[in-house]
N, C-alpha and C positions, 0 to 999 in steps of 0.2 A: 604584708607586702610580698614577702616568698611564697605565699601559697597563689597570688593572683599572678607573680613572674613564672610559679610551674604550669599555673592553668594555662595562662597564653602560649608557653614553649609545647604544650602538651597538643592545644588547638591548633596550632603551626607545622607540629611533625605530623598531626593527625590529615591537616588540608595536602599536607606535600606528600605523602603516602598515598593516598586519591587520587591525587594529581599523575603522580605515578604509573599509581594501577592503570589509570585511565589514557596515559601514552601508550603506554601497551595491552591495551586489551584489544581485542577484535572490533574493526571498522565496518567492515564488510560482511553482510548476512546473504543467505540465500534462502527461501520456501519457497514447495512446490507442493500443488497438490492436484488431483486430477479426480475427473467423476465421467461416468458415462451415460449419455443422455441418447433416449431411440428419438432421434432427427437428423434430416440431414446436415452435410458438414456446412453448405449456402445457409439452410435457417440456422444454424449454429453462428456462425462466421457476421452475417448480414443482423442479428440481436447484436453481437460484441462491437461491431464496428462505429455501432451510434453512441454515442459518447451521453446523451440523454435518455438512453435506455440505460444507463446504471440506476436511474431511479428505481428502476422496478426491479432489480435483485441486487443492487451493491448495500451491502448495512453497513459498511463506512457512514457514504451517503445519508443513510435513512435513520441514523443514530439522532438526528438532531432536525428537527422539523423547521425551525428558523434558518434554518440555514442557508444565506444568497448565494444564488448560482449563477453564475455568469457561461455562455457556449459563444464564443468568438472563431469566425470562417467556419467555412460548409463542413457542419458535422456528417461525420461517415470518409473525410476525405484528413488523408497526410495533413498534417501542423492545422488539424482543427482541435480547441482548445477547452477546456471546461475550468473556467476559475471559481471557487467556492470561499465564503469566510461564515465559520461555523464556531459554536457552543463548545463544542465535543472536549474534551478532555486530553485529547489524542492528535487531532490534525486540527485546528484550528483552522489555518489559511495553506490556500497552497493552489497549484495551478498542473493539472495532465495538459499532454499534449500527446495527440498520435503523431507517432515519428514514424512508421511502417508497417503497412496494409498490403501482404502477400494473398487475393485471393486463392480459393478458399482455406486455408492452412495457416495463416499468423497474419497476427494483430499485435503491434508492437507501439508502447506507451511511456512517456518518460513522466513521472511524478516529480516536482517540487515543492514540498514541504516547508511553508515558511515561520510558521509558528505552531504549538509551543516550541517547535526544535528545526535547526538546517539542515534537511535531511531528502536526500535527491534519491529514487527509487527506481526502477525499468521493470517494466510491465510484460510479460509476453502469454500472451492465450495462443495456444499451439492446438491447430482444430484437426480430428484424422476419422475421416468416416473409414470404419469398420463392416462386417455384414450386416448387423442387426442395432448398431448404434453409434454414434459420434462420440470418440475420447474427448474428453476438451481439457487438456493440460494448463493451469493455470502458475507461472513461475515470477517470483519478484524478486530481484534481485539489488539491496537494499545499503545506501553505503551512510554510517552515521560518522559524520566527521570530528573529532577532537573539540571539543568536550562533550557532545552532545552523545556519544557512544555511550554515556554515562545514562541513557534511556533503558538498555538493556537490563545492565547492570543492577538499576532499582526501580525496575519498573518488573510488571507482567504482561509487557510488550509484547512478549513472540508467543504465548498462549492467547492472549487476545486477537492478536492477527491471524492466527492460524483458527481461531473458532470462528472468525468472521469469514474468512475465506471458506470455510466450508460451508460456513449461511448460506454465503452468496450463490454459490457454487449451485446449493440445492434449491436457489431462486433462481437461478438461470435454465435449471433442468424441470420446475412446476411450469415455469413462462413455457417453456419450447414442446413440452411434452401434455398439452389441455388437448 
């Protein structure tokens, strides 16, 4: 009986120590990464803005073949919407929307994440033709709320993301540069 009343006292400081860490660990992520493609900043800009063009270099996207897609109001324009429910291991379900379409220079997107975790996301592709090629700044700025921050913590989360974001990155630069 004493040793199954230490176990449980032992599993109870061990939940509330977690619980702990995890009010205070970091909510709020940011990554950026950026690559330079020879196109102009219009065909840079005018690929990002269609929301059905992440089929051809987002591998988010392209991780899970079953995956239903749904694109609600005129894709390429403000509060047009791409909802998806997928396989994946990572995003399950979740719904972008473009919030702000500065030609040619910014493409601004809000992600919601609704399963496996609640986890709201802002998107921005920052496009700057140069002499000999287009920078295209890619920046996610990433908020995981109370408990779910606990994805960092025991996941390989931001190595994962940051390897796909550089996929992607190098399929938006094969698409625009054939």
């Amino acid at each position: 009986m004493k040793l199954l009343k230490s176990s449980l006292l032992l599993l109870a400081l061990s939940v509330m120590v977690m619980l702990v860490v995890l009010l205070f660990a970091k909510k709020e992520y940011s990554f950026q990464k950026e690559m330079r493609i020879r196109s102009s900043s219009s065909d840079v800009y005018n690929c990002l803005k269609f929301l059905k063009n992440q089929e051809k270099y987002n591998e988010w996207i392209n991780q899970d073949e079953t995956t239903e897609k749904q694109y609600v109001g005129e894709d390429g324009t403000e509060q047009a919407q791409f909802k998806w429910k997928s396989n994946s291991s990572y995003l399950r379900s979740g719904t972008q929307t473009l919030t702000n379409l500065v030609y040619p220079e910014r493409i601004e997107s809000e992600f919601v994440v609704d399963s496996p975790y609640n986890i709201v996301s802002n998107q921005y592709f920052l496009i700057k033709e140069e002499k000999d090629a287009t920078v295209l700044t890619w920046k996610l700025n990433i908020h995981f709320p109370f408990p779910y921050n606990i994805v960092i913590l025991s996941d390989d989360f931001e190595s994962v993301l940051i390897s796909s974001m550089d996929k992607s990155l190098l399929n938006v630069r094969k698409a625009l540069e054939k």
